[in-house]
N, C-alpha and C positions, 0 to 999 in steps of 0.2 A: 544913882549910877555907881558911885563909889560904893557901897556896901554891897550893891550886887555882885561887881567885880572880886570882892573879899568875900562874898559866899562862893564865889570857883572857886578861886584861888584854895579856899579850904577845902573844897568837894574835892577838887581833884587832888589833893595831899592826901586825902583819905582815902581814898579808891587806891592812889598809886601803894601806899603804904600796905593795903590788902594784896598786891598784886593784881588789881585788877586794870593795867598799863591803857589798853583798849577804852577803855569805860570812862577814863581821867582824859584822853585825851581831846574830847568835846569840848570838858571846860579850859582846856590848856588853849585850844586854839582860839575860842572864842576870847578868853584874857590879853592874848595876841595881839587878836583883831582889835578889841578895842583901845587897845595900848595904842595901835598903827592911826588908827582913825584920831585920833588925841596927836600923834605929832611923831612920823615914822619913824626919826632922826633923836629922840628923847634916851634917855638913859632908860627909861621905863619899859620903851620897846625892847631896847635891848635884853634887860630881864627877861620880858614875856616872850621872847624869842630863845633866850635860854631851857625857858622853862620848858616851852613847848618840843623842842629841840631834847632836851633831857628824856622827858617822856618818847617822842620815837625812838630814844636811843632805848628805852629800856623795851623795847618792844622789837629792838634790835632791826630798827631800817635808819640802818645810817645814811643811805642815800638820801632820803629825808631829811634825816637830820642836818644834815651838812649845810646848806645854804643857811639855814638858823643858824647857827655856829658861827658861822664866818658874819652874817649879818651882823650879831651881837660883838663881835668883836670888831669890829670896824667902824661902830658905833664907838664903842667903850673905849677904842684908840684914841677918837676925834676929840672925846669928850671929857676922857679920864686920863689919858697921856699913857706911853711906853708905860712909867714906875708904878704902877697904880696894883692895890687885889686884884679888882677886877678884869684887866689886861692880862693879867698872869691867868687867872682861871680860863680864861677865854684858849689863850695860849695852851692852858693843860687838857682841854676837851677838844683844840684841833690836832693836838699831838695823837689821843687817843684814839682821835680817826683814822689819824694818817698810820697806827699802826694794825687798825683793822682791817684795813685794807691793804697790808703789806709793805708800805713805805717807811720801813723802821728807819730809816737813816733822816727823811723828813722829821720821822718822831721823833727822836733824838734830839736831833735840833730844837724842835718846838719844845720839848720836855725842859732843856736843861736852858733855854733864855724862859722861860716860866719858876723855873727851882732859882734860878739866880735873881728875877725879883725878888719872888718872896723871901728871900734871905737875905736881900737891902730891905725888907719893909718892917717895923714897928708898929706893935711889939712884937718881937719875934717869939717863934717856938707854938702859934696856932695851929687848928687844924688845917688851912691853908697851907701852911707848909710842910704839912703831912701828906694831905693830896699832891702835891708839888712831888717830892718825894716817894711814893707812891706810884704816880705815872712813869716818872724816871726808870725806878727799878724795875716796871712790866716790861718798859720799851728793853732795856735792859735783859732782863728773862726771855724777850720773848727774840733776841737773837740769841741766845744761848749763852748767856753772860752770867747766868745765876747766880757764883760767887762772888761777883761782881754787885749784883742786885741787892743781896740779903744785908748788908749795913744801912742798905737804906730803907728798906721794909722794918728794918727792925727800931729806925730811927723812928718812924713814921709811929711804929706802933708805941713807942717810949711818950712820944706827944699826946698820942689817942690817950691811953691813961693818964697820964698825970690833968688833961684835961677834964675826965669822965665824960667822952663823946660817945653817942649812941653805935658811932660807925665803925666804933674802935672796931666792932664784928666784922667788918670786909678787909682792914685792914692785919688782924689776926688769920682770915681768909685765905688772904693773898700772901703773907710770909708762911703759914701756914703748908700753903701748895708751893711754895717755891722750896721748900727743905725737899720736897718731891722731886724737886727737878732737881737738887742737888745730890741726892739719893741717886736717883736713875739717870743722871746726863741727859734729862726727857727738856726738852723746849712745849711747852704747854700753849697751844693757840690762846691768845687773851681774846677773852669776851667781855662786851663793850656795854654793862647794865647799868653802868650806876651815874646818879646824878655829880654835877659839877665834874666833869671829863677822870671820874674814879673810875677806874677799872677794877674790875673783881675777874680773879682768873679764875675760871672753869679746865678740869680736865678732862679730856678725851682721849680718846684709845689713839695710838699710834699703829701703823704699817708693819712697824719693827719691833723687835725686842730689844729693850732696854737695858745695855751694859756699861755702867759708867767705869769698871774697873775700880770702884772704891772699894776699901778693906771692906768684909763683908758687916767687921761692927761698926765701925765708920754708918755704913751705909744704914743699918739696923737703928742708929742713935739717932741721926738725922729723920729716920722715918717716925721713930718715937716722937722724937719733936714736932713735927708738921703735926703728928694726931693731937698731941698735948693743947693744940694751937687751934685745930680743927672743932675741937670738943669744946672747948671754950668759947670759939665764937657759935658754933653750935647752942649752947645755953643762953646764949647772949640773944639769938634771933629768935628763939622758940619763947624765951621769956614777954622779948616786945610784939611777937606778931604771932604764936603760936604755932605748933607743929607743922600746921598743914598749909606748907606756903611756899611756892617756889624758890628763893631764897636757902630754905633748911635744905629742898631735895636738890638742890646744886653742893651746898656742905656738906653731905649725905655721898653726894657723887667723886667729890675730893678723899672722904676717906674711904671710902672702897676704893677707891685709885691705890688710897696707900698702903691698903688691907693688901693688896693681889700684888703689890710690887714687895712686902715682905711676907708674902708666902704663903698668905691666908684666905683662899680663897672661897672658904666656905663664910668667911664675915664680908668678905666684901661682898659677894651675891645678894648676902640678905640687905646689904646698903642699896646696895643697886636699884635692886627690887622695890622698898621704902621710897626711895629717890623714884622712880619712875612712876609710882601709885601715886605720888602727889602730882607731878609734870602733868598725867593724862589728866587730873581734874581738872587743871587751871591753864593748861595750852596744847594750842591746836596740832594738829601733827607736824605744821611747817616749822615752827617753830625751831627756834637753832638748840635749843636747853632740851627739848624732845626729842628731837634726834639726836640729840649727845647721849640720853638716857638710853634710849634704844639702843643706839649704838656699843654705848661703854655695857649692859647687859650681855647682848650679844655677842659682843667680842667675847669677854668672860667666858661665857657656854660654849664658846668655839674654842674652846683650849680645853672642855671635858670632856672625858669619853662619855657616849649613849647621851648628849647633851645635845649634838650636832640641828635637831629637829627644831625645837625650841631656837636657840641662836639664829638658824634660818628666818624663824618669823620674825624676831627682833632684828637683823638686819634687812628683812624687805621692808616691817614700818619704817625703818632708818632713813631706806632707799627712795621710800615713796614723799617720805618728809621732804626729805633733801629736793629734789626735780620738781615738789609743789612751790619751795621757796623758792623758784626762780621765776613764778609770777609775780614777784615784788619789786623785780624790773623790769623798766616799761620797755628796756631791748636788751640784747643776749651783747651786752660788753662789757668792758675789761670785770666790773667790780663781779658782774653777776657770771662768769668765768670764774674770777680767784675763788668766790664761795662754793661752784661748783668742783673744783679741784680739790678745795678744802675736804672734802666728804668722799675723794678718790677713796681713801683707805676701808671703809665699809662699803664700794662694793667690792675691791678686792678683797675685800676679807668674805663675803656673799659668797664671791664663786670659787674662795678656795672648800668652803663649808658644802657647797651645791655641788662642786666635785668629788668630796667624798663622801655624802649622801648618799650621788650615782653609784660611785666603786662599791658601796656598801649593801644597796640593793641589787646590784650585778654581781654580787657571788655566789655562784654555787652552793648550794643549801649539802650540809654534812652529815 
């Protein structure tokens, strides 16, 4: 019985490691279940309640997730006390909920009695307290704190090296994209993929146009930087899991973001496009990383002249994505509202495109 349990536990590392989220999460639940059946209240459960719980998250149904999350932590309270890793990690993946769902000020909270364990515990300077760290700085970022966030992203990342962590890639990532936000004044929705309550930010198009009022070199250097950072964890992910892997077409998707915010939009396209040919192989249209792809293409072509056509199709996939993922709750409240807001900006951006389509085809031939 034990070795069977440790052949999941391996399968589904390996699936998940392929990106194949779906396919892992059979054996995630079944490791679960028989953790629960063994003794619901064990420390064991609560692992397999994380683990399982990690995997919906990477599959991006937090609502899902969430009861995991808090189970495991309320376990790991009873059992491991307030001071404990384990309490803090629990503590860094309900923070990371509570900012996915818009409760940055909850986050917070959670984020910083999480960073303050792990900085009473021994030895210090782990990856632990790089994810500690890490979450802070997204909750951080993602109220518009950015140069607020970046000491601690870059703390996070000082630990990843000197440890030689495979992760150091999400955490090169995420400071990475936050030089973005500090470039452009842009608040970046965090997306909620990674295991142990890690955030990796994803960028997506905004409503607005982006003016931070920084010196234009100011703004030029910082964006250098994010690429320097971007390309790096870029080798880093393509080296462990190869090209073709959702993952690379989200890092793909951060530097076109930073291509088209300094001026280059003929590189960021062709990221876009890269970024989006791997999304369509490995997820479904609902998918949040899909319709970002879509989305962030789209937007693009909607700022080209004689582009307008194209962009159309890429924001209807967007549109269609977006209105399938709200079969993922079992009723139309608050959470499956905020995600449908979340995605206002591509169809406004639709019908300012589908408006001048019209004007385009209604003029008078000369």
């Amino acid at each position: 019985m034990l070795l069977a349990a440790m052949m999941l536990v391996q399968d589904a590392a390996s699936l998940e490691a392929a990106g194949r989220y779906a396919d892992a999460e059979r054996a995630r639940r079944s490791s679960y279940e028989q953790a629960q059946r063994r003794g619901a209240g064990t420390v064991a459960t609560a692992d397999a309640a994380e683990k399982l719980a990690d995997n919906l998250a990477m599959q991006l149904r937090l609502a899902d997730a969430e009861p995991l999350y808090r189970r495991a932590f309320e376990i790991r309270l009873a059992k491991r006390g307030e001071k404990h890793g384990d309490t803090a990690r629990s503590l860094r993946q309900l923070a990371s909920l509570a900012m996915a769902r818009g409760a940055l000020g909850e986050a917070e909270a959670l984020a910083r009695r999480s960073l303050d364990i792990q900085r009473g515990l021994a030895p210090a300077g782990g990856m632990e307290l790089a994810w500690a760290l890490n979450t802070l700085a997204e909750v951080l970022a993602a109220q518009g704190k950015a140069f607020d966030a970046d000491p601690l992203f870059a703390e996070a990342v000082t630990i990843a090296r000197a440890q030689g962590d495979a992760d150091l890639a999400i955490l090169l990532n995420n400071r990475g994209n936050n030089f973005y936000r500090m470039a452009t004044a842009t608040v970046i929705p965090p997306m909620f993929r990674r295991r142990a309550g890690a955030t990796r930010s994803v960028v997506a198009p905004t409503d607005q146009d982006a003016s931070s009022g920084l010196d234009p070199l100011r703004k030029r250097a910082f964006l250098a930087q994010g690429r320097d950072l971007l390309n790096e964890a870029m080798r880093m992910f393509v080296a462990a899991s190869g090209a073709d892997h959702p993952d690379v077409a989200n890092l793909l998707n951060g530097l076109a973001a930073n291509y088209r915010a300094d001026g280059k939009p003929i590189e960021a396209e062709a990221r876009y496009r890269e970024a989006l040919a791997i999304k369509a192989r490995f997820l479904p249209p609902d998918n949040r990383d899909r319709i970002v792809g879509e989305w962030s293409l789209g937007d693009l072509l909607a700022t080209r002249a004689g582009r307008e056509a194209e962009a159309r199709t890429r924001l209807r996939a967007a549109m269609g994505g977006a209105m399938a993922s709200q079969t993922r709750f079992r009723t139309f409240d608050a959470a499956a509202s905020s995600e449908l807001r979340s995605y206002a900006p591509v169809f406004a951006t639709s019908i300012r495109v589908a408006w001048r389509l019209s004007a385009t085809s209604a003029a008078p031939a000369r």
